[in-house]
N, C-alpha and C positions, 0 to 999 in steps of 0.2 A: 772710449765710448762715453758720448754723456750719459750725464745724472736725469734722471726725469722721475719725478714726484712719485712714489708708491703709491700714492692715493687714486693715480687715474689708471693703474695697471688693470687688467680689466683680464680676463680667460684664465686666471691663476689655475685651474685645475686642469687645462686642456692637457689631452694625451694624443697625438699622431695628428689626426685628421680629423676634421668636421666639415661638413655641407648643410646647407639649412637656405630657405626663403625668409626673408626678412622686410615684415609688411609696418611700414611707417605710417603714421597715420593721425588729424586731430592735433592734439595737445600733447604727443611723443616731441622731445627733445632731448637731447643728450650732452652730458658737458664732455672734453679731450678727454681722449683716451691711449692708451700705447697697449701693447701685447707681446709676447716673448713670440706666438706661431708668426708667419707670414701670411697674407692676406689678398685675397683676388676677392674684387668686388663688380657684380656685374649687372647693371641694370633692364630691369624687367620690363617696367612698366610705370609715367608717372615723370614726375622732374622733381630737381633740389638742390643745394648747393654742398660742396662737398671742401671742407678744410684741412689741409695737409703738412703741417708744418709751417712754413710762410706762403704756402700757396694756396690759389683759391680756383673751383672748377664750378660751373653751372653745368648738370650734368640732365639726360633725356636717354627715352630709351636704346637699347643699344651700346652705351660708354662700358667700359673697363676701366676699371682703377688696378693697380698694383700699388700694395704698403706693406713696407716695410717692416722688420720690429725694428721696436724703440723709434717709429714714428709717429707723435701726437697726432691723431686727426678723429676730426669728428663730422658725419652729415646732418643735413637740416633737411626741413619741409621748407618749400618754398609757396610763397602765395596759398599756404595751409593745403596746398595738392598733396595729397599721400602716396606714397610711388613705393615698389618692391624692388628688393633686388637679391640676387644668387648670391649667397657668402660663400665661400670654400677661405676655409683656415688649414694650414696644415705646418710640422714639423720640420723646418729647413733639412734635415736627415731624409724625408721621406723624398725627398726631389733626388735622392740620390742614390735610392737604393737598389738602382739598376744600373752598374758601373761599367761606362767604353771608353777607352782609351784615341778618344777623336776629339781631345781639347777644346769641347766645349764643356762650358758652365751652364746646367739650367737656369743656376739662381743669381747667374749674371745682370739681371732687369734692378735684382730689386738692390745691389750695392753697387755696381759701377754707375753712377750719375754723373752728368753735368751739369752745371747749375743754372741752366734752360732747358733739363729734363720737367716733361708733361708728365705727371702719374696717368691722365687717360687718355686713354686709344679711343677713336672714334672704329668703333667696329664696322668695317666695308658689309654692306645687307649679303653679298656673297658669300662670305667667309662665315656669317653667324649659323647657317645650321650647322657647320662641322665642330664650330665651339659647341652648341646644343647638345648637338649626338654624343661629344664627351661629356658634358654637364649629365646629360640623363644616364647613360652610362655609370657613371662615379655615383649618383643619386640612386642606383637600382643596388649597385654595392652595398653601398654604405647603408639601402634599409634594409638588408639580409638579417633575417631571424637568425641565425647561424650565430651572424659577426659576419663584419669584412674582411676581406684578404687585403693585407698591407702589401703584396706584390701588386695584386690588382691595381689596386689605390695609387701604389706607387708610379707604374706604367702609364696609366693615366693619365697620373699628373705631371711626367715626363713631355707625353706627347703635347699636355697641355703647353708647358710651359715653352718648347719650341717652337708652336705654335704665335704666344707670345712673343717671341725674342725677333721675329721675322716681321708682326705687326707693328711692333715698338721699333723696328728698325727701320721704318719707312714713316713713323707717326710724326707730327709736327712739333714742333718746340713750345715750349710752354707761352701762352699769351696771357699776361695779366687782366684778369675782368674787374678788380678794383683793390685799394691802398690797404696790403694788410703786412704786417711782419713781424706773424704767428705770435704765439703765448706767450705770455712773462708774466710768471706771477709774484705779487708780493711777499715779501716773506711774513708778514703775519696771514696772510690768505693760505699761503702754501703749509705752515703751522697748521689754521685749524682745519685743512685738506687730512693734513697728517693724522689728526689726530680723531678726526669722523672715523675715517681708514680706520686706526686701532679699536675703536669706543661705537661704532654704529648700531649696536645690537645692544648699546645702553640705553636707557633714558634719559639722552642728551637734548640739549637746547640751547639758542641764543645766549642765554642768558649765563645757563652754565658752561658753554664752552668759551664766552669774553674772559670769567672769570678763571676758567682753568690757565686763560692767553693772557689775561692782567692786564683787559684793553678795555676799552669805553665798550659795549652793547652797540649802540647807535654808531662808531667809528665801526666796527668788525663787520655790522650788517651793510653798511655804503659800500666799504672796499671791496668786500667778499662779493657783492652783486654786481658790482664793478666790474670786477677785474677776474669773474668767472660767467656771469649771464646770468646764474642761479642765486636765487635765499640762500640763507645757509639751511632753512629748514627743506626747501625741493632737494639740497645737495643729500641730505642726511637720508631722506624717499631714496634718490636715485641708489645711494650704495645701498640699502637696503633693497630693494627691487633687483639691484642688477646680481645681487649674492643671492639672493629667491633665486631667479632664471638659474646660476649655476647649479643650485640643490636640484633646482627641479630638473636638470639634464642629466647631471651625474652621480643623484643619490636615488634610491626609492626611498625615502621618507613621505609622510603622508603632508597634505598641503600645509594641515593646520599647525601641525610641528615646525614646520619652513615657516610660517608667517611666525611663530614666537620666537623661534631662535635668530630671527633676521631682528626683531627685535621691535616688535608691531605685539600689542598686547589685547587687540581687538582682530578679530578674524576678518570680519563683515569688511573692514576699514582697510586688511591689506587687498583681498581681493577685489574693493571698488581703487585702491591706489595703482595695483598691477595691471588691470584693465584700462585705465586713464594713461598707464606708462605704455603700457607693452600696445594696447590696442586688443587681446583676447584675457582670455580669464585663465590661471592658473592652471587647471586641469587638460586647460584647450592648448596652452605653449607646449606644455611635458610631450602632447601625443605629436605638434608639429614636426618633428626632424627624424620622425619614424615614420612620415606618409611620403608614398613617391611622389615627384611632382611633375604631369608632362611636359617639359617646358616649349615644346615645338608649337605649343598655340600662339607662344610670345612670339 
């Protein structure tokens, strides 16, 4: 298995399963990311371009993605249009927690590749209510005051994923839309990735992080924009931001505690930075992945 950068691993806390709507929007941009769950992504509404390791997808509504873990990719806004889309993450374990003996693999998609595999499926308009009826299904689950049932969840995501393997097995091969071949990053870039990673909840900066790296300032900030999209100071927002969203899903901590401990020393400043990131305000993300969503108006 390769090596890929700790610094872009991204769900460290995830447990089983998640669903949630993911509303991109304005000035949201994201740098590569990779994740231990697997990942079904599924467009709602909106366009954007989507990067997959060396591949590239101009996606609209309707597409499917399938990723992998330990596949870098990241989406964009295209032409600044804001577009939603259905995430379900869940534990390679849980696709199997309902065991027959008829030699198939559900999680055959996401590791037997060719290297003219498409990650998306152009979803047939016939076939999308029956993916719906499982999306809302899983979505009515998972916001059970209770808790969800991981059989539930798990059945679900069975039939899902057969569902998939029957779409992907008639979907077209991958067509290139333009000259890319995926991330490499510097070794002093991927250094100070590392070391944000360790040090984000300090009072770090350009200046102190060339010196911790024994580099020029002016060389560290060219390459690093370079050879990631981002400052180093937006990188330092981003992991700070993207560690908020985890608190605020999986701790009850109060906001103002998240915004110090993420490492924002003004309140006022992280909730206008989270809003500018995320597109809602801190109080308003926490309640998202706890509302049902109808998706059948999509």
């Amino acid at each position: 298995m390769k090596k890929l950068p700790e610094s872009l691993q991204t769900f460290r806390s995830f447990q089983d399963f998640q669903i949630f709507i993911n509303r991109n929007e304005g000035e949201w941009r994201m740098p590569f990311e990779w994740h231990e769950p697997l990942e079904i992504f599924y467009v709602l509404s909106g366009r954007g371009k989507y990067y997959i390791e060396n591949k590239v997808y101009l996606f609209e509504p309707g597409d499917l993605f399938i990723i992998g873990n330990h596949e870098l990719h990241k989406s964009q806004l295209l032409n600044q249009e804001p577009f939603e889309a259905l995430i379900i993450m869940f534990d390679p374990a849980l696709a199997n927690i309902v065991q027959l003996n008829d030699g198939l693999d559900p999680l055959a998609l996401f590791y037997e590749r060719t290297e003219d595999f498409s990650h998306q499926w152009k979803v047939d308009p016939s076939i999308r209510p029956k993916l719906q009826w499982c999306f809302d299904l899983m979505m009515e689950e998972y916001g059970r005051k209770e808790g969800y049932s991981l059989r539930t969840i798990g059945s679900l995501l069975q039939w899902l994923l057969l569902e998939l393997k029957k779409g992907y097995g008639r979907n077209r091969r991958y067509n290139q839309i333009e000259s890319w071949n995926g991330i490499h990053l510097k070794p002093v870039v991927q250094h100070a990735m590392e070391y944000i990673n360790k040090c984000y909840c300090e009072n770090i900066n350009l200046s102190k992080l060339s010196s911790e790296l024994r580099v020029n300032p002016s060389y560290l900030s060219r390459e690093f924009k370079h050879n990631t999209g981002f400052s180093v100071i937006e990188f330092i927002s981003f992991k700070r931001i993207w560690h908020a969203k985890e608190m605020l899903l999986y701790t009850d901590k109060p906001v103002t505690q998240i915004a110090y401990q993420v490492g924002f020393n003004n309140v006022t400043h992280f909730h206008w930075m989270f809003k500018k990131m995320i597109g809602v305000s801190p109080n308003r993300y926490r309640k998202l992945p706890k509302i049902f969503y109808n998706l059948k108006k999509y």
